[in-house]
N, C-alpha and C positions, 0 to 999 in steps of 0.2 A: 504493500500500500504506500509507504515512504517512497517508498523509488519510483513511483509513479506521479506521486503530487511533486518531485524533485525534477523527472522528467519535464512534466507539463512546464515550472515553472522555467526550466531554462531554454524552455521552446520559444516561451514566452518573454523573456527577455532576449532572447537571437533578434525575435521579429520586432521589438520595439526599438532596439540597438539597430538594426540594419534600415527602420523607418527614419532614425535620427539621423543618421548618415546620409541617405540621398536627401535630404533637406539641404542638410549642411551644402553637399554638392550643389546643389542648384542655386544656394545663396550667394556661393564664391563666384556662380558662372554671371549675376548678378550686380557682381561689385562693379565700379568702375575703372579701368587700367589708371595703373599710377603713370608718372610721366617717363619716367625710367623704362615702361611698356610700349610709350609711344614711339615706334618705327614706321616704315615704308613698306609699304608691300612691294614684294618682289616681280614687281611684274615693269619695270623697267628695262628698256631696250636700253645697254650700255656698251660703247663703244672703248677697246683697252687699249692703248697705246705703249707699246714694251712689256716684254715679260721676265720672270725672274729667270730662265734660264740663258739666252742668251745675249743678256741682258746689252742690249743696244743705246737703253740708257745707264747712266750708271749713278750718278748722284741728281737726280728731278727735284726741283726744289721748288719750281712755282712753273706757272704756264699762261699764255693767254691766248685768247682767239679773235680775230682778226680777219676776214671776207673768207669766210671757209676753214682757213690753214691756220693748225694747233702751232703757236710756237714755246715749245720749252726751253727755259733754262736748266743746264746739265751743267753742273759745278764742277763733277769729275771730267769735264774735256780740258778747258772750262772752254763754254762757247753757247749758241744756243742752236737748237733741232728742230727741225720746221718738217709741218706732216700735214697732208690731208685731211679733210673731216672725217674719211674712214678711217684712217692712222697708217697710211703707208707714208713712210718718208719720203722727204723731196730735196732737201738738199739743206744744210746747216753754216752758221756764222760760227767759223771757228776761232777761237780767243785770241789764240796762241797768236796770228797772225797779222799783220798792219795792213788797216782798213785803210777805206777812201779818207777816212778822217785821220789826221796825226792823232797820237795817242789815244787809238780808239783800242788797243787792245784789251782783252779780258783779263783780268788775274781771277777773279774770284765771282762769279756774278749768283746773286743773293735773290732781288724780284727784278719782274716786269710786269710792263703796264704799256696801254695801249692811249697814245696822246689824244688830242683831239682834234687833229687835222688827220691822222690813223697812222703817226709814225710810231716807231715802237723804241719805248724807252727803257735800258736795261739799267738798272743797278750795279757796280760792281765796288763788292766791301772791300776788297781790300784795297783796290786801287782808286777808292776813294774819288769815284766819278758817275756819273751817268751818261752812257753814251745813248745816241739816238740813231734808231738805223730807217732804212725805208723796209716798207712790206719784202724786198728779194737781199737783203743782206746786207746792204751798201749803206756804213756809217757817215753820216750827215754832220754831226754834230756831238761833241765831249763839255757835257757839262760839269767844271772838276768844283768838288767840297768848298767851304769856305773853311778857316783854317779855327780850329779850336785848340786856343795856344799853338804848342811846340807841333804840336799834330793836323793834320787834315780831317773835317769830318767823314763817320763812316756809314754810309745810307745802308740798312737794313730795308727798306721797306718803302713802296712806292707807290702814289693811285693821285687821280684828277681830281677837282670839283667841276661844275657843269660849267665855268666862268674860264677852267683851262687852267686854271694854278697849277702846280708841280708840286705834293705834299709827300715828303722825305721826313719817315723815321730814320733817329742817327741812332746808334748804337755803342757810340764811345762816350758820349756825356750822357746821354740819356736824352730824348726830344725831338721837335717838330720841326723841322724847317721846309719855309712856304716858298717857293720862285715864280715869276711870272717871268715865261721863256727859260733864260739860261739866267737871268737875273734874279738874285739874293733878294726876299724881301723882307722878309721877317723870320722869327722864330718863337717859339713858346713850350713851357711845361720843360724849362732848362733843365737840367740834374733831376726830376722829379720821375723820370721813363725809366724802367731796367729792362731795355730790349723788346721796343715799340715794334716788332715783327709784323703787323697788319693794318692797314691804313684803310676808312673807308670815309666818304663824305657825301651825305644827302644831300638831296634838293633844297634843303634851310642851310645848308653852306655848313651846317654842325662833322664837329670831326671826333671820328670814332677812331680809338687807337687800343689794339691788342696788346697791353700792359705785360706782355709773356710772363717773366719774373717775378712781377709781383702779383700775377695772376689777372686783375680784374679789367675789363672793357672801359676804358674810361672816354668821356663823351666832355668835348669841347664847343663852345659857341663859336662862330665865325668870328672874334677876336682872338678866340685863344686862350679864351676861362675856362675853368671846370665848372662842369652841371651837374653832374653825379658820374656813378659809376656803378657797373651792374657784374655783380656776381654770381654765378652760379653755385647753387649750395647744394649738391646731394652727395652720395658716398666718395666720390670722386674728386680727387686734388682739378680743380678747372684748371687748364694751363691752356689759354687762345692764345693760335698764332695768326691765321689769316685768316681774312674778314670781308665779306663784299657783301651788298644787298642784292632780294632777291626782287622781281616782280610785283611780288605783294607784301612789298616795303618788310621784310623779315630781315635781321640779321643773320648771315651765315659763318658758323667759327669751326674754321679746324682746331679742334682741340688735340694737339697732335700727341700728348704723353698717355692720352686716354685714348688712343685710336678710334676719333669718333668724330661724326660732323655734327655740330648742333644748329638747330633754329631759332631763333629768337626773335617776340615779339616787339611792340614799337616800347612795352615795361622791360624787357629784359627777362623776361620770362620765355622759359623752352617751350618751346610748342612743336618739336618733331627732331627727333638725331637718328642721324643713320651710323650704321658700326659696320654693314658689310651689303655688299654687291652683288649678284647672281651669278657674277663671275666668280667670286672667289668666298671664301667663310669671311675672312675680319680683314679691315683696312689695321695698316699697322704703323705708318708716322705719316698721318697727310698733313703736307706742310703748304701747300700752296695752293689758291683758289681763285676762280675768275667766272664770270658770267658774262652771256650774250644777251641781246635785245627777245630772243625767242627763249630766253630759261634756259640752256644750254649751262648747266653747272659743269668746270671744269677741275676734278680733283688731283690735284699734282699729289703722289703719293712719294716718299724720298725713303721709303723704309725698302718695298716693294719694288723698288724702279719702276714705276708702274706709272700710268696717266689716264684717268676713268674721264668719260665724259656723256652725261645721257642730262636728258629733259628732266629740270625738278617740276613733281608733281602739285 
């Protein structure tokens, strides 16, 4: 008789235990995804430019696009790689060599950025210049540092406003400097940058600067004040390097220590990161970013030698 009322009742708590359970299940399916959940769906046509095996590129460090044709920066030639929109190469500006311009050679070239007459202006750190070249390779113009003390400044980082300024992260003092043409006009946020690696500036002329070192995106007015600055706070150390807007005014940050692209709204709030591609499992140091008039995101990867480029959604 005991082993029977002992059966019944462990029958009967199976079924009230396994009733609790699909609740629970269906509560979780319920809940709503954290933001750390929010990705992209995999259904992007992405176009790869070099692979890791024979590896044609070897140190990609940024990229830009320009009537069609991807051109990269390759620190390991040092020089830059120019490729179709499908990604067959076509022919490169090699560093090592003297251009139409005196002292147009590369030592070390860092960003690029597309002007706005559509010449393409390259960064180079160590040599302490920016040189300008046309769409087929042929340097035009060397625009060399102004001198910080004993030393030359050293341009990490480069990008327009819609008015055609020349906005130059330096990277040996830390800060901004502005040029209209090849002329020095100003500078700001002096000693206050520890490796301004990403420059972006809206249509309010406000200047967005990827603070790398010290971590946060910090947001300048069209003089050169601070307005705030916006951090990203979840499990993850945020380290932004490159930064461009997208179509629907979002910020875009390689977070390159965290292998991950994030979105950012007009507060500084994420609103979409991507970590990996259809092509491959995880991006693994994207350090470089550019955008076209159609959404064409361009992710210069320098971990991978790699160069992704597809339509953000």
């Amino acid at each position: 008789m005991l082993s029977r009322i002992l059966a019944s009742w462990r029958a009967r708590t199976f079924i009230v235990l396994l009733i609790i359970f699909i609740g629970l299940a269906a509560m979780l399916t319920m809940l709503p995804k954290t933001a750390d959940r929010v990705t992209f769906e995999h259904k992007l046509e992405v176009r790869v430019i070099g692979d890791t095996e024979n590896k044609i590129l070897k140190v990609p460090v940024d990229a830009a696009i320009l009537g069609g044709r991807i051109y990269v920066v390759d620190a390991g030639l040092p020089g830059i790689k120019v490729f179709s929109g499908e990604g067959k190469e076509l022919f490169e500006f090699d560093g090592t060599r003297q251009h139409d311009q005196k002292g147009a050679q590369l030592k070390y070239p860092s960003a690029i950025a597309v002007g706005p007459t559509g010449m393409i202006y390259v960064a180079d750190l160590t040599g302490a210049k920016i040189v300008v070249f046309d769409e087929n390779g042929a340097a035009k113009k060397v625009i060399k540092m102004p001198q910080d003390g004993e030393r030359p400044a050293r341009p990490l980082s480069i990008a327009f406003d819609l008015l055609g300024h020349l906005y130059v992260g330096e990277g040996e003092v830390g800060k901004i400097m502005v040029f209209s043409g090849d002329k020095f006009l100003r500078e700001f946020a002096t000693g206050k940058l520890d490796h301004p690696n990403g420059i972006a500036v809206d249509d309010k002329r406000r200047v967005f600067v990827s603070d790398s070192n010290n971590r946060p995106i910090v947001i300048y007015d069209q003089k050169g004040l601070p307005e705030r600055e916006w951090r990203l706070r979840d499990k993850k150390s945020f380290v932004p390097r490159d930064i461009v807007f997208d179509s629907r005014e979002r910020l875009v940050v390689a977070d390159m220590l965290n292998s991950r692209i994030v979105f950012l709204d007009h507060e500084g709030k994420r609103v979409k990161q991507l970590i990996s591609l259809p092509n491959m499992d995880q991006l693994f140091l994207p350090s470089g970013l550019d955008i076209d008039q159609d959404n064409n995101l361009i992710i210069t990867d320098r971990g991978l030698g790699q160069v992704f480029v597809f339509q953000v959604p």
